[in-house]
PDB file of N, CA, C and O in Angstrom:
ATOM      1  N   UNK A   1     151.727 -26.327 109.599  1.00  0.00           N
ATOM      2  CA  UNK A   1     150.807 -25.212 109.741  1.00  0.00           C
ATOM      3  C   UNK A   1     151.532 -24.050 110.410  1.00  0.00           C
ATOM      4  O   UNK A   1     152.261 -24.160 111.396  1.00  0.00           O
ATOM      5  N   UNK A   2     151.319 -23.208 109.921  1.00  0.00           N
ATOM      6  CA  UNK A   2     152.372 -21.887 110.553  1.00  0.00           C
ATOM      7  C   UNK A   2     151.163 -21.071 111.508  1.00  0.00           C
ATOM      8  O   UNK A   2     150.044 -20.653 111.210  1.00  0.00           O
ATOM      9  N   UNK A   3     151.866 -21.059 112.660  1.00  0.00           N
ATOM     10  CA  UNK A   3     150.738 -20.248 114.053  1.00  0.00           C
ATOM     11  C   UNK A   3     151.054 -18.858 113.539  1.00  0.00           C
ATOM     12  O   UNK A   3     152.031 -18.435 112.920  1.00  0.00           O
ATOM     13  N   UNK A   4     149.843 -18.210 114.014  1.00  0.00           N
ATOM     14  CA  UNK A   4     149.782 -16.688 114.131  1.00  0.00           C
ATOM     15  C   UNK A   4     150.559 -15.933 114.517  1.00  0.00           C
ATOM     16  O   UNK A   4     150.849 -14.864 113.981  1.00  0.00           O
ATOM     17  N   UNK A   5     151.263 -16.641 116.069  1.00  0.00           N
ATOM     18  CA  UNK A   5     152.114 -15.793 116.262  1.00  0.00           C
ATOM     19  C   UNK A   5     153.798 -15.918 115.791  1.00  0.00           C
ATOM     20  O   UNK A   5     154.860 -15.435 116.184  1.00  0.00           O
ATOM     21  N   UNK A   6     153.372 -16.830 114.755  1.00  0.00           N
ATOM     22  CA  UNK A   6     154.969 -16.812 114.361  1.00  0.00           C
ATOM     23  C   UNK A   6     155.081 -15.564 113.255  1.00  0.00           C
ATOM     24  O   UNK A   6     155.977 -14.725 113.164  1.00  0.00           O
ATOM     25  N   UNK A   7     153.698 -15.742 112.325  1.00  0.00           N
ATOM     26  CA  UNK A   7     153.787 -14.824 111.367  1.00  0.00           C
ATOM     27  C   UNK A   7     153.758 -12.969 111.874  1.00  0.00           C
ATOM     28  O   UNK A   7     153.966 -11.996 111.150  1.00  0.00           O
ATOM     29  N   UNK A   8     153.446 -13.003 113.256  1.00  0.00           N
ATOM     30  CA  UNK A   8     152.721 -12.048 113.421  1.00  0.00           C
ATOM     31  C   UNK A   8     154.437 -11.504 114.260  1.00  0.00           C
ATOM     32  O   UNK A   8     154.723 -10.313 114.388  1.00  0.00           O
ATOM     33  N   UNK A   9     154.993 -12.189 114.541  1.00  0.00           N
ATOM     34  CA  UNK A   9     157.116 -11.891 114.747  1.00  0.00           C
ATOM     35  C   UNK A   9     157.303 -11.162 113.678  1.00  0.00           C
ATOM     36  O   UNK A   9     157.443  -9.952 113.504  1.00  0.00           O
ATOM     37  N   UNK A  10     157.275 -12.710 112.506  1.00  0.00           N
ATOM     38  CA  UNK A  10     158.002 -12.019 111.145  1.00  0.00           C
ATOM     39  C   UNK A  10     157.586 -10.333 110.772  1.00  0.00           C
ATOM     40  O   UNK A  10     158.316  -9.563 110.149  1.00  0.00           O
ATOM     41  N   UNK A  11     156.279 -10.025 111.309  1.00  0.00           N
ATOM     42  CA  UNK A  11     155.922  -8.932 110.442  1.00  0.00           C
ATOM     43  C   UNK A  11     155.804  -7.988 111.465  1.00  0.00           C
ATOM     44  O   UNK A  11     155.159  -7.000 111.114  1.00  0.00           O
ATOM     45  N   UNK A  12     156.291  -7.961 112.832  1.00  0.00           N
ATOM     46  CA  UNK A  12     156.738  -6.842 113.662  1.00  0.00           C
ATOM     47  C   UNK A  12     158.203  -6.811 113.611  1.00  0.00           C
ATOM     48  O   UNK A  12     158.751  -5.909 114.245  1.00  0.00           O
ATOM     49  N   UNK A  13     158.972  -7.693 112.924  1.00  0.00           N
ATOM     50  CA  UNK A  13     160.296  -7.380 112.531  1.00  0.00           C
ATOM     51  C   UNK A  13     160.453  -6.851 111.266  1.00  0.00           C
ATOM     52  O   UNK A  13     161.521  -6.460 110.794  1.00  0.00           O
ATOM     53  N   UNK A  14     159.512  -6.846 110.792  1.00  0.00           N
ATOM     54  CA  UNK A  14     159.692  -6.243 109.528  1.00  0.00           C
ATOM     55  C   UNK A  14     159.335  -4.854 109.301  1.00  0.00           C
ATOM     56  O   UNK A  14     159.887  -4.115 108.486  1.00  0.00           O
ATOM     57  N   UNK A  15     158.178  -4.483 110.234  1.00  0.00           N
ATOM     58  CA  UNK A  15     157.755  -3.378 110.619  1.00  0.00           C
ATOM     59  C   UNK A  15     159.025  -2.142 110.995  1.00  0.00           C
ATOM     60  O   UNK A  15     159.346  -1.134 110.365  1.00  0.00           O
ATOM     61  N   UNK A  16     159.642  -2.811 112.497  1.00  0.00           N
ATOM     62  CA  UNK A  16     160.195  -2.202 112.754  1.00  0.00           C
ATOM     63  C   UNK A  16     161.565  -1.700 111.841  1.00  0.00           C
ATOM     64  O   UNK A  16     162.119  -0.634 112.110  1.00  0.00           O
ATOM     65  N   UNK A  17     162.025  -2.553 110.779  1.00  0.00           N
ATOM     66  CA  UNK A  17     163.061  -2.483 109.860  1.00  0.00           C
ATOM     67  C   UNK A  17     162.467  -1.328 108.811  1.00  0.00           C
ATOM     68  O   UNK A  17     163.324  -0.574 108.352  1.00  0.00           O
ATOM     69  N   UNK A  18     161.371  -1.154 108.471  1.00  0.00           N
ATOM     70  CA  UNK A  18     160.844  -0.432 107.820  1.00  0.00           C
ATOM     71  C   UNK A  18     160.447   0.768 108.449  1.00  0.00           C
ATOM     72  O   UNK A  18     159.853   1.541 107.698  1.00  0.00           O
ATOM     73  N   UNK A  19     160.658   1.263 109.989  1.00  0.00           N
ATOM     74  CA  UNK A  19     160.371   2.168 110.491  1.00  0.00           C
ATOM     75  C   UNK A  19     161.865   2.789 110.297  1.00  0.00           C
ATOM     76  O   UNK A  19     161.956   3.911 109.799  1.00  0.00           O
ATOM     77  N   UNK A  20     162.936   2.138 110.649  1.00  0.00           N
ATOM     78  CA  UNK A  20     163.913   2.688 111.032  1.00  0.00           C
ATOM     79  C   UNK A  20     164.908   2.831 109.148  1.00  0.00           C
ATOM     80  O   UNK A  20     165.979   3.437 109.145  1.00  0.00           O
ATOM     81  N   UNK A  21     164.530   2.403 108.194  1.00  0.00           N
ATOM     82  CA  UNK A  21     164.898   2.491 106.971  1.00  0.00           C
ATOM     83  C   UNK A  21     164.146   4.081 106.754  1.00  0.00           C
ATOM     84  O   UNK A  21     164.770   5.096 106.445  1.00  0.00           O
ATOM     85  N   UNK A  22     162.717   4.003 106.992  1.00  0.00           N
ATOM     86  CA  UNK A  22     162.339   5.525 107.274  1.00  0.00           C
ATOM     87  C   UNK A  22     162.993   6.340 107.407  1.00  0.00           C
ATOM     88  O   UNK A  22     163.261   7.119 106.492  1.00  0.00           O
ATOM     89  N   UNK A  23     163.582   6.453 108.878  1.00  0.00           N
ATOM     90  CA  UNK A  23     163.911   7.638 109.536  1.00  0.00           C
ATOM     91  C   UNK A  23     165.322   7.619 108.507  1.00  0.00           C
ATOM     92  O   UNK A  23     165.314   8.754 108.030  1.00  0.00           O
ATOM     93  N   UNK A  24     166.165   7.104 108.106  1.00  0.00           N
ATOM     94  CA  UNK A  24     167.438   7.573 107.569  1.00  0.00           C
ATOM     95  C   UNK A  24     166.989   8.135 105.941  1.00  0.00           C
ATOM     96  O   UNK A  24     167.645   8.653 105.037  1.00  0.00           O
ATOM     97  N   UNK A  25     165.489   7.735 106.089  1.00  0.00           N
ATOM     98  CA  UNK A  25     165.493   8.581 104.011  1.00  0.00           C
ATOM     99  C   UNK A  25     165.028   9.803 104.523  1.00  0.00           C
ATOM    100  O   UNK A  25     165.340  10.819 103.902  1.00  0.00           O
ATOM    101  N   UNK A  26     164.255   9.913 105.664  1.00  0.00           N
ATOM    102  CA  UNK A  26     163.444  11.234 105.833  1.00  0.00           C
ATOM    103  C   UNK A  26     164.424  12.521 106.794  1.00  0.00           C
ATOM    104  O   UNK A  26     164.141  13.702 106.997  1.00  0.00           O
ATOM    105  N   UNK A  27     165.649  11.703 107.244  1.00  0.00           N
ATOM    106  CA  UNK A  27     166.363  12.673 108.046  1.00  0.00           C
ATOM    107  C   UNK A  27     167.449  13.878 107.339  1.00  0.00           C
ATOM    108  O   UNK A  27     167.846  14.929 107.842  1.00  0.00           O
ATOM    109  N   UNK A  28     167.762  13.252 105.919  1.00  0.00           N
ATOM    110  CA  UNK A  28     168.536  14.482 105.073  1.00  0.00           C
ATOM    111  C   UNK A  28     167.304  15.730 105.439  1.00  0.00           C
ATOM    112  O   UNK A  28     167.739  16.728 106.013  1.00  0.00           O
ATOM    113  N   UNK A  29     165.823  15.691 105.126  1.00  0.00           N
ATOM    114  CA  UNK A  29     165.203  16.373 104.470  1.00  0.00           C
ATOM    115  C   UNK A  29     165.265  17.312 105.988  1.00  0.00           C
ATOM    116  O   UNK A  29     165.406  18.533 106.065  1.00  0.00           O
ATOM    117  N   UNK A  30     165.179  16.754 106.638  1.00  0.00           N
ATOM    118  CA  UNK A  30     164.653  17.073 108.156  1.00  0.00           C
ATOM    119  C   UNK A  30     165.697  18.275 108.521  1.00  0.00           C
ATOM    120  O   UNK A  30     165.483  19.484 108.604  1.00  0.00           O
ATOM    121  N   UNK A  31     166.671  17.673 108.675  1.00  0.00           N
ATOM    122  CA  UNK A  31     168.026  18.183 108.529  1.00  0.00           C
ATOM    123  C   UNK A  31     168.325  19.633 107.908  1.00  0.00           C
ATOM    124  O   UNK A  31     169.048  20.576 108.231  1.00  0.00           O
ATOM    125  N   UNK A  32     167.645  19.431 107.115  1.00  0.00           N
ATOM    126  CA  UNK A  32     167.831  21.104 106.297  1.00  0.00           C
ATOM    127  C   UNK A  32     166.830  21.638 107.010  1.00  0.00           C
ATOM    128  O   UNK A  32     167.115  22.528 107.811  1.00  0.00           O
ATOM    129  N   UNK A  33     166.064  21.396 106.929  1.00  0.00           N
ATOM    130  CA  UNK A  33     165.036  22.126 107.567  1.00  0.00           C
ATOM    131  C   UNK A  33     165.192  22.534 108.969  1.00  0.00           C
ATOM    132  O   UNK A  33     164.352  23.364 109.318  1.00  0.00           O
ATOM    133  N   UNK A  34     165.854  22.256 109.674  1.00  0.00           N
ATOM    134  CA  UNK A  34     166.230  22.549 110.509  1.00  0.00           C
ATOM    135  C   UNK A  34     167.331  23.845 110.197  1.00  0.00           C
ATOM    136  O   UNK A  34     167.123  24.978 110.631  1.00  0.00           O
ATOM    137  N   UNK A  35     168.515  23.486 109.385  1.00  0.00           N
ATOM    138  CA  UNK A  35     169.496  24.350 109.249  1.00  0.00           C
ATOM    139  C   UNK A  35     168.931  25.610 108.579  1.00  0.00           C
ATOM    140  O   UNK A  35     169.530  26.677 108.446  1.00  0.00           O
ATOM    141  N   UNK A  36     167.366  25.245 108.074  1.00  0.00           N
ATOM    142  CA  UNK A  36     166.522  26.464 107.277  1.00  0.00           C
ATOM    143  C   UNK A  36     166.404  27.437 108.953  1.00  0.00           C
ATOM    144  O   UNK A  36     166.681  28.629 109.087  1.00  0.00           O
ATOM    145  N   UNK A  37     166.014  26.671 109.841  1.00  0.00           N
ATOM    146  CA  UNK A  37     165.610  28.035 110.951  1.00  0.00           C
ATOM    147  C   UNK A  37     166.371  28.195 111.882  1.00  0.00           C
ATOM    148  O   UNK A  37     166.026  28.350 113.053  1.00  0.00           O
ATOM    149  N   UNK A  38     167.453  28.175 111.476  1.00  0.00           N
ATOM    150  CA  UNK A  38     168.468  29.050 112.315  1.00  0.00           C
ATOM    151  C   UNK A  38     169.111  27.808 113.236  1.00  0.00           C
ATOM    152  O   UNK A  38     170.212  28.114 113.694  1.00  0.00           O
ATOM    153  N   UNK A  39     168.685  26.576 113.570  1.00  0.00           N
ATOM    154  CA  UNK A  39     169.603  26.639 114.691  1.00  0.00           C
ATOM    155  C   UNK A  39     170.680  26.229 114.185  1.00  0.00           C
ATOM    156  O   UNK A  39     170.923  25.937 113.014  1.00  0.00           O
ATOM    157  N   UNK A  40     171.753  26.197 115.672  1.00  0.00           N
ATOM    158  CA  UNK A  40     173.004  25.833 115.780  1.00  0.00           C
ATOM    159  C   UNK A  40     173.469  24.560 115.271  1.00  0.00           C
ATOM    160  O   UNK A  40     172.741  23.630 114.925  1.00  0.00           O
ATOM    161  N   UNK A  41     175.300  24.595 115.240  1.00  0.00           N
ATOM    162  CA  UNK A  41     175.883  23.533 114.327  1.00  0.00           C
ATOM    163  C   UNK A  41     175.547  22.594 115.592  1.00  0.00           C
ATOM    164  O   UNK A  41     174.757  21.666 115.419  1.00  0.00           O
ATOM    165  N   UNK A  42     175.941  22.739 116.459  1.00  0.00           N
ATOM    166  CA  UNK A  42     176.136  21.183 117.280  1.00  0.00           C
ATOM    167  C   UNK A  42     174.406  20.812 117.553  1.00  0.00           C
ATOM    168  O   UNK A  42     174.124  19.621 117.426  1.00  0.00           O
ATOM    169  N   UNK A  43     173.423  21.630 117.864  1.00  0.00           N
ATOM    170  CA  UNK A  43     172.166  21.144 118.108  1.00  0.00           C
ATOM    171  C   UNK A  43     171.811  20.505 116.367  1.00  0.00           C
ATOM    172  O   UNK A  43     171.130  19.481 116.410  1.00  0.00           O
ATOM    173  N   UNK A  44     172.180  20.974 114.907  1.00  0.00           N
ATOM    174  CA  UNK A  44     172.042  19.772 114.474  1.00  0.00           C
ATOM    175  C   UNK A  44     172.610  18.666 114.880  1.00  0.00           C
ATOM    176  O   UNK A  44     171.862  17.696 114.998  1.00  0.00           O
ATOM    177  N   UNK A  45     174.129  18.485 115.219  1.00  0.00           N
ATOM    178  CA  UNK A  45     175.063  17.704 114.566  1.00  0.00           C
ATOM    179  C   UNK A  45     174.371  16.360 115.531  1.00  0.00           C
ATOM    180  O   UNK A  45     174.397  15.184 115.168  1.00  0.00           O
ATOM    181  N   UNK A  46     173.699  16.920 116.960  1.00  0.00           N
ATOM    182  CA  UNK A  46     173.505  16.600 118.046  1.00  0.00           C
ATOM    183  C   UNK A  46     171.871  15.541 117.836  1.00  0.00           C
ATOM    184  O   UNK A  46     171.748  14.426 118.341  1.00  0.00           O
ATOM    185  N   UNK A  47     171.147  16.002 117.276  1.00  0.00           N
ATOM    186  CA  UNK A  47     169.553  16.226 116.700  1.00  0.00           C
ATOM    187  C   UNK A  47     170.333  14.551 115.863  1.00  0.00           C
ATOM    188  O   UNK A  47     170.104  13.409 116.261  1.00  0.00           O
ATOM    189  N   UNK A  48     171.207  14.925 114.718  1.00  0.00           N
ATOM    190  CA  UNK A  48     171.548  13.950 113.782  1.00  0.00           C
ATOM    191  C   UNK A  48     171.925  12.726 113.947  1.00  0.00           C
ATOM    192  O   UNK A  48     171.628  11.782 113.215  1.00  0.00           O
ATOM    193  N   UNK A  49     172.731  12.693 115.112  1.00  0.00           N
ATOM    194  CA  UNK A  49     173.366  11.689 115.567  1.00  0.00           C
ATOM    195  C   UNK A  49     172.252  10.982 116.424  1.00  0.00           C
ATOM    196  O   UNK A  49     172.295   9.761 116.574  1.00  0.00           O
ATOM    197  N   UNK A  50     171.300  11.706 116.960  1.00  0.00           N
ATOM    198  CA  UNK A  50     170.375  10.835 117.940  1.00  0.00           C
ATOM    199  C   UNK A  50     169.654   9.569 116.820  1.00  0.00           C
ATOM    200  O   UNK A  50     169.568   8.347 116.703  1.00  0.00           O
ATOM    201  N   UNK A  51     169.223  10.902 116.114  1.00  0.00           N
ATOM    202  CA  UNK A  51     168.375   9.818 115.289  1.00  0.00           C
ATOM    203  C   UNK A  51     169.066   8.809 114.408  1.00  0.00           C
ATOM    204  O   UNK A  51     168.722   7.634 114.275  1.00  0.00           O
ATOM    205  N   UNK A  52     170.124   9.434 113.797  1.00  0.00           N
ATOM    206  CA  UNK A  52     170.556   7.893 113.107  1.00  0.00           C
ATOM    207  C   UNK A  52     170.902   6.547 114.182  1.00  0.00           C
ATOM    208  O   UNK A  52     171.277   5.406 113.915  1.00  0.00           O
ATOM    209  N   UNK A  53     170.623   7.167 115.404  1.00  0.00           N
ATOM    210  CA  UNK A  53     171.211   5.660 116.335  1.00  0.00           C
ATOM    211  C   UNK A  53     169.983   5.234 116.656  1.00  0.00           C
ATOM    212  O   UNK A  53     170.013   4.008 116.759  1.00  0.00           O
ATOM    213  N   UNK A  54     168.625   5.789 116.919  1.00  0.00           N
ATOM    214  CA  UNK A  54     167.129   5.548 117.079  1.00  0.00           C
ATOM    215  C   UNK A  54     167.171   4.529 115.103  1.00  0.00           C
ATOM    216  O   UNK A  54     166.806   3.366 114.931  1.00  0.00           O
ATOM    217  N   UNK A  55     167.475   5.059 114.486  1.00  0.00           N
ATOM    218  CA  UNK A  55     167.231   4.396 113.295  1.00  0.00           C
ATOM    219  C   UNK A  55     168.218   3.167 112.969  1.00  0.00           C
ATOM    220  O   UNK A  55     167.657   2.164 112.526  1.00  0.00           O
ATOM    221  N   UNK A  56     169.376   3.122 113.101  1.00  0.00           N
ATOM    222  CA  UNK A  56     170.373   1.892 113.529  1.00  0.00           C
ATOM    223  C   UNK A  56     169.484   0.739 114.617  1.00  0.00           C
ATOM    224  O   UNK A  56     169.280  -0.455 114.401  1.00  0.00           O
ATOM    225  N   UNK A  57     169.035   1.612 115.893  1.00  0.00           N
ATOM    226  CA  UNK A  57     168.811   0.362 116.454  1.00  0.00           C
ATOM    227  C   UNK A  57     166.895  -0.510 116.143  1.00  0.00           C
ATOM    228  O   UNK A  57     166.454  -1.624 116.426  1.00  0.00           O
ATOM    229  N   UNK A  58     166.367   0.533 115.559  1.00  0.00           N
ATOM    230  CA  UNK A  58     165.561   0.186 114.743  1.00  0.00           C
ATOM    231  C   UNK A  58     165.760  -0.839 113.581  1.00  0.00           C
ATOM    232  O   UNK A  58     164.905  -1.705 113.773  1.00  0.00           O
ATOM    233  N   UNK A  59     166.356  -1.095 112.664  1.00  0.00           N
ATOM    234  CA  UNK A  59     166.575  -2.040 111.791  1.00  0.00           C
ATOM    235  C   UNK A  59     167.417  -2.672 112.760  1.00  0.00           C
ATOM    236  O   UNK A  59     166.640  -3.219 113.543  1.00  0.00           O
ATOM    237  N   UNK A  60     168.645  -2.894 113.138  1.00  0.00           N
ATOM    238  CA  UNK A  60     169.530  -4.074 114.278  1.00  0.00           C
ATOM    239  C   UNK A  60     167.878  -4.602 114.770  1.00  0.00           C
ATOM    240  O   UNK A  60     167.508  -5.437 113.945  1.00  0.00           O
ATOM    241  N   UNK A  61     166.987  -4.410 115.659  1.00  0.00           N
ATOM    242  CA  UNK A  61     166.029  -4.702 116.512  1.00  0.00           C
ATOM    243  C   UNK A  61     165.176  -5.667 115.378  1.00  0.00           C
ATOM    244  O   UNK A  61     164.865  -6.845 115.557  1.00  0.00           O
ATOM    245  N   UNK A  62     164.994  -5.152 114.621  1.00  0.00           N
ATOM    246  CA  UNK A  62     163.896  -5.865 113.512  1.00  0.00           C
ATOM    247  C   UNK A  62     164.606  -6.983 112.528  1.00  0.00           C
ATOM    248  O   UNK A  62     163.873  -7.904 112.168  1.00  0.00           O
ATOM    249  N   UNK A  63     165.804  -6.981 112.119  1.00  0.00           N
ATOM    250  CA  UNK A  63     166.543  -8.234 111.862  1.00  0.00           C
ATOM    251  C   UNK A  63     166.928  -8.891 112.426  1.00  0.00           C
ATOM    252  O   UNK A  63     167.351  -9.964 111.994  1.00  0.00           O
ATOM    253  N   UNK A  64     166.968  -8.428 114.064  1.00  0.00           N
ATOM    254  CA  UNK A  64     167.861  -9.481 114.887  1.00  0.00           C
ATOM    255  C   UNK A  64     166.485 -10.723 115.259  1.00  0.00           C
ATOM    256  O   UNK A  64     166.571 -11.951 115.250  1.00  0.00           O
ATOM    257  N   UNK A  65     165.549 -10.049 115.496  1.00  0.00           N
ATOM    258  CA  UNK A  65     164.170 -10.511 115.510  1.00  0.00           C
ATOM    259  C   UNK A  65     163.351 -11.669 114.605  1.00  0.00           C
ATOM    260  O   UNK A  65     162.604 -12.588 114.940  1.00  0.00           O
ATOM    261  N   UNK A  66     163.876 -11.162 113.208  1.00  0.00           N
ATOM    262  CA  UNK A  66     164.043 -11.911 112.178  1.00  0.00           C
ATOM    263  C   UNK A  66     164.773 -13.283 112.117  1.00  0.00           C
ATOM    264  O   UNK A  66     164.440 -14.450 111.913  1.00  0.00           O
ATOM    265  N   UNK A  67     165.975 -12.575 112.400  1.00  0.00           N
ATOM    266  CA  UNK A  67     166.757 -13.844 112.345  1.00  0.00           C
ATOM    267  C   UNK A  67     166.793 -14.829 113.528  1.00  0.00           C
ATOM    268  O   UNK A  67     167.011 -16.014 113.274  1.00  0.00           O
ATOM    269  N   UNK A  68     166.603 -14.452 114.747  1.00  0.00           N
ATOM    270  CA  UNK A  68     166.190 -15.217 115.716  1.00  0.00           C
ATOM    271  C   UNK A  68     165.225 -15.889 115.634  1.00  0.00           C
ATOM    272  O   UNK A  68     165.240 -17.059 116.017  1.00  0.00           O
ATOM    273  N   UNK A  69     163.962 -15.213 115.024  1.00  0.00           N
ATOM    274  CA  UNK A  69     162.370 -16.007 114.568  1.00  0.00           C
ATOM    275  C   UNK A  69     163.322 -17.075 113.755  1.00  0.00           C
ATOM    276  O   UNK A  69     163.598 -18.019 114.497  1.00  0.00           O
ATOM    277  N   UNK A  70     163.834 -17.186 112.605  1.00  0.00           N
ATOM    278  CA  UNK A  70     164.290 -18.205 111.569  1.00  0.00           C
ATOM    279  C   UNK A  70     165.093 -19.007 112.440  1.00  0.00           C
ATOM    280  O   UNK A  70     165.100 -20.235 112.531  1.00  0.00           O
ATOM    281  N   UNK A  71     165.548 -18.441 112.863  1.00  0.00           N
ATOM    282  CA  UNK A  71     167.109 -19.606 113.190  1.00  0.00           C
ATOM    283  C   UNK A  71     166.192 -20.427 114.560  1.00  0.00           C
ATOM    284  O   UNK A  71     166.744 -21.434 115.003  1.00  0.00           O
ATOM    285  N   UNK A  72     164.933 -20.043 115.165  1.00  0.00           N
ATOM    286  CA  UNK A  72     165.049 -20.960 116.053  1.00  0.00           C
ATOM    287  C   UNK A  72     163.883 -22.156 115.568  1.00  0.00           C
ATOM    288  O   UNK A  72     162.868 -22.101 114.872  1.00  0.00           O
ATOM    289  N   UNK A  73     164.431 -23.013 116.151  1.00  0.00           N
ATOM    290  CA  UNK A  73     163.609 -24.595 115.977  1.00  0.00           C
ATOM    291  C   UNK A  73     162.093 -24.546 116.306  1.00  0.00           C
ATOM    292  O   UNK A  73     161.569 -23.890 117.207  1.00  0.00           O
ATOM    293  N   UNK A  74     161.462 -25.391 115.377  1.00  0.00           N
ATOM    294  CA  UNK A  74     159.878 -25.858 115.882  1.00  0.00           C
ATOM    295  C   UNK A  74     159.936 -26.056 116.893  1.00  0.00           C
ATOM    296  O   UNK A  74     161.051 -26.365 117.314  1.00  0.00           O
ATOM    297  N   UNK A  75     158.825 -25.999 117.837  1.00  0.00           N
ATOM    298  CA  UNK A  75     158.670 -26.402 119.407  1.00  0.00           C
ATOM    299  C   UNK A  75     158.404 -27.970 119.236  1.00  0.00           C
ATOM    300  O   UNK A  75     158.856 -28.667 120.144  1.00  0.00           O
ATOM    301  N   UNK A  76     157.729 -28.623 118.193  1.00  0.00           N
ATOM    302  CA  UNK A  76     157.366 -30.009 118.010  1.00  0.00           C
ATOM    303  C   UNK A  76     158.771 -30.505 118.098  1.00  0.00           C
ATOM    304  O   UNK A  76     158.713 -31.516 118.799  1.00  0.00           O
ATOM    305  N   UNK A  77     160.093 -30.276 117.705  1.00  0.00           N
ATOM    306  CA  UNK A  77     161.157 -30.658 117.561  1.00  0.00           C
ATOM    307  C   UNK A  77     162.225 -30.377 119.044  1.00  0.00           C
ATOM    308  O   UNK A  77     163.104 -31.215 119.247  1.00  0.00           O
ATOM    309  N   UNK A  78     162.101 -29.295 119.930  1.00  0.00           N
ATOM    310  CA  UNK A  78     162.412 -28.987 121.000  1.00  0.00           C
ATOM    311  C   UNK A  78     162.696 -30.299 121.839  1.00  0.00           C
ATOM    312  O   UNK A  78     161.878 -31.120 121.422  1.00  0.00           O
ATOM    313  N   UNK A  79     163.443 -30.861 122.790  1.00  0.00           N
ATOM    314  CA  UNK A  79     163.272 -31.857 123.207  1.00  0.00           C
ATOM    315  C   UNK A  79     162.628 -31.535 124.955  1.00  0.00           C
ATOM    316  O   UNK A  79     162.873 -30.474 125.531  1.00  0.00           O
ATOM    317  N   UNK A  80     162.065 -32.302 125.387  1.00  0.00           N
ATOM    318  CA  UNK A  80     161.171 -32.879 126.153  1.00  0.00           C
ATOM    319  C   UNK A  80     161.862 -32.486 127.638  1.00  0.00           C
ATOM    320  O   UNK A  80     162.490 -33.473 128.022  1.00  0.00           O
ATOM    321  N   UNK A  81     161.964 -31.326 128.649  1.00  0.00           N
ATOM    322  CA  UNK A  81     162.584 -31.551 129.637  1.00  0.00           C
ATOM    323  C   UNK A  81     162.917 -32.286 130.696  1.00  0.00           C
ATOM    324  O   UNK A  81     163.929 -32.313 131.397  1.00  0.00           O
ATOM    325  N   UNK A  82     161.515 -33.116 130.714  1.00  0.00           N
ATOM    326  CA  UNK A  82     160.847 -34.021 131.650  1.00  0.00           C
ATOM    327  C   UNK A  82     161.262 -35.706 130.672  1.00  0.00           C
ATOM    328  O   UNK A  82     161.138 -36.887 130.997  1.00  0.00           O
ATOM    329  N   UNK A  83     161.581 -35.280 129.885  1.00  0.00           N
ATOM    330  CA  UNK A  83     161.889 -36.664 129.288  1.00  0.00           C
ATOM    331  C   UNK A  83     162.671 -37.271 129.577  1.00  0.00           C
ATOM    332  O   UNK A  83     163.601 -36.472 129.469  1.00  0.00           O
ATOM    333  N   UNK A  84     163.268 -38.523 130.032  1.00  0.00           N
ATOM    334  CA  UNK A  84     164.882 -39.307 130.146  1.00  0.00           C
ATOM    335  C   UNK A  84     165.567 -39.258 128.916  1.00  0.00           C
ATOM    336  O   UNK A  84     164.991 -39.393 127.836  1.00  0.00           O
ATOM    337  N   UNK A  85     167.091 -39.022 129.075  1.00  0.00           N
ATOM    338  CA  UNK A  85     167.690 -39.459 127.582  1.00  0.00           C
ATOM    339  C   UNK A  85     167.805 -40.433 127.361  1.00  0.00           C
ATOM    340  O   UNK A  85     167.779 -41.352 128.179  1.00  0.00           O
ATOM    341  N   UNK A  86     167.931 -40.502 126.441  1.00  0.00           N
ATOM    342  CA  UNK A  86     168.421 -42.214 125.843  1.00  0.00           C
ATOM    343  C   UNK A  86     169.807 -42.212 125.558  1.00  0.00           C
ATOM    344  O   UNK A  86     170.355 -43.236 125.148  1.00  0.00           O
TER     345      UNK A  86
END
């Protein structure tokens, strides 16, 4: 049976991968538009670089999330702290 909050990981990692896939289709457009009103080269170059690293760590954040949700073990399978080994 899959809990709520496992599904409810998968799909805030997915979210966030889809926020930050966003910002790199919508930032060419942005970009001009900016260079449409005048400002300066480095306040783009400056503007550009923020956001593609807000959008980098946006997808990194939402796959790493992902893949941590997958890669880690059922709790039914976890072993027992309080248990003796055998």
């Amino acid at each position: 049976m899959v809990k709520p909050k496992n599904v409810i990981q998968i799909v805030w990692g997915l979210l966030l991968m889809a926020a930050g896939i966003g910002v790199f289709l919508v930032l060419p457009g942005k970009m001009a538009q900016l260079a449409e009103a005048g400002r300066t080269d480095f306040y783009i170059l400056f503007t550009r670089l923020c956001f593609y690293l807000i959008a980098i760590l946006l997808v990194g954040g939402g796959a790493g999330k992902i893949i941590r949700h997958l890669a880690a073990k059922p709790e039914d399978d976890a072993p027992n702290p309080h248990q003796p080994l055998e």
